[in-house]
C-alpha positions, -999 to 999 in steps of 0.1 A, spaced: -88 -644 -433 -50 -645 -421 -20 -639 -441 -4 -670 -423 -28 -693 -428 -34 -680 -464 -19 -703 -493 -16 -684 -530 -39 -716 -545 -67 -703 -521 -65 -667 -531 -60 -671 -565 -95 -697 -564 -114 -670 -552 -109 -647 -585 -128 -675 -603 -154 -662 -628 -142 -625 -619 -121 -598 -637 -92 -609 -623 -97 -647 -644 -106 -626 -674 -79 -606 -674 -53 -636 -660 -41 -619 -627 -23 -645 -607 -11 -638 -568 24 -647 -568 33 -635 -536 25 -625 -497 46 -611 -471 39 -590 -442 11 -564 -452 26 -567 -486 10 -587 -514 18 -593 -549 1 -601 -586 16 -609 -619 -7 -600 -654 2 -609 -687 2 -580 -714 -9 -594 -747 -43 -585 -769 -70 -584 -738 -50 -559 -724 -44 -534 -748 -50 -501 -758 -58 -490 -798 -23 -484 -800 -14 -518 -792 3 -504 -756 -11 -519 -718 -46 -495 -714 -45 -476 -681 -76 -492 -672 -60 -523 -670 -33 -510 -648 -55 -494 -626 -78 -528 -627 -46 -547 -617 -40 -520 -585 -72 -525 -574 -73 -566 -574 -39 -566 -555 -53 -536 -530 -88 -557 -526 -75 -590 -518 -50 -575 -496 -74 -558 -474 -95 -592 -478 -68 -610 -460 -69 -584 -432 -108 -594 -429 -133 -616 -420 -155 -621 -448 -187 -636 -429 -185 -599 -410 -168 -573 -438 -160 -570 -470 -131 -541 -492 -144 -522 -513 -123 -495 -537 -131 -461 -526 -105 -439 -545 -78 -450 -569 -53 -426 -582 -26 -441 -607 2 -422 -626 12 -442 -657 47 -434 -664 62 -458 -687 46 -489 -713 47 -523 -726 30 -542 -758 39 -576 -748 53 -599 -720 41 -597 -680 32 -571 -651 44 -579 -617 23 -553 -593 36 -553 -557 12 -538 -528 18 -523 -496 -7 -517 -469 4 -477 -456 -27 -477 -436 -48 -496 -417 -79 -478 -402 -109 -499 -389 -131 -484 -417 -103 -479 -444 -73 -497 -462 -48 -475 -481 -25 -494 -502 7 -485 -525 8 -503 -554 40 -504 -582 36 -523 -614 68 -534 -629 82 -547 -664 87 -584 -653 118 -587 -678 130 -553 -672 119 -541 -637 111 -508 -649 81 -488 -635 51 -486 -655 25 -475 -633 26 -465 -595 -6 -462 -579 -21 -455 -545 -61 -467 -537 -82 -464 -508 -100 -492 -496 -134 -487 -475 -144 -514 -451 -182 -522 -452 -206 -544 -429 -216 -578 -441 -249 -591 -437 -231 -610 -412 -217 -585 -398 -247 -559 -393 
C-alpha cells in the first residue's frame, strides 16, 4: 500500500469482521509515518471494575501499529505481524473515547517499531503509552 494513495474509508474496510469491528476502532487519521485510531470506552471494553481493561489498550496499540506497517507493505508479497508489545497503563477512563496516535521509530526490512500514546479524547490526558515491534513476514506471494 501507500500512505498517499491510502483513503481512511479503505483502511477502516479492511477491519471488517475483525477485532478491530468488534471492539469499534475507527482510523481517524494519517500523516507521515504517523497514523491514528479512535475507540470508544463503554461496556465491551471494560474491566470488572468498570475501568478500560489493559488488554484493550494494548489491543488498540497493536491495530494502529499493524495497519501502519500494512501501509508501508505490499500485501500480495508481506504481511505485519506483532512480535512484542510493551504498554505502561498510567491513568483510566469508564466512559467516553480513546484517541491512540502511532509513530513509526523504526523501519527495518524485517521489522516495524512503533510508539503508540492513547489519549482521553475530552481531556487529552495519557492513559496508556506503548511501544510494539512489528515483524515482517513472506507472503505466499512473496516466497
Amino acid at each position: 500500500m501507500d500512505w498517499k494513495e491510502t483513503d481512511l474509508t479503505r483502511i477502516n474496510a479492511m477491519c471488517a469482521d475483525t477485532l478491530m469491528e468488534h471492539l469499534s476502532i475507527e482510523f481517524i487519521g494519517l500523516g507521515e509515518k504517523q497514523i491514528t485510531a479512535k475507540m470508544p470506552v463503554d461496556r465491551r471494553h471494560h474491566q470488572p471494575m468498570g475501568r478500560l481493561h489493559g488488554g484493550a489498550s494494548v489491543a488498540l496499540i497493536e491495530s494502529v501499529a499493524s495497519m501502519g506497517s500494512a501501509l508501508l507493505l505490499d500485501l500480495r508479497k508481506e504481511a505485519p505481524l506483532g512480535l512484542e508489545v510493551n504498554a505502561n497503563h498510567i491513568g483510566g477512563i469508564k466512559e467516553g473515547n480513546v484517541v491512540a496516535s502511532g509513530e513509526l521509530i523504526h523501519q527495518g526490512r524485517k521489522t516495524h517499531v512503533w510508539k503508540v500514546d492513547i489519549h482521553d479524547e475530552q481531556t487529552e490526558r495519557l492513559l496508556c503509552s506503548g511501544r510494539i515491534t512489528i515483524m515482517i513476514i513472506a507472503t505466499e506471494g512473496g516466497r
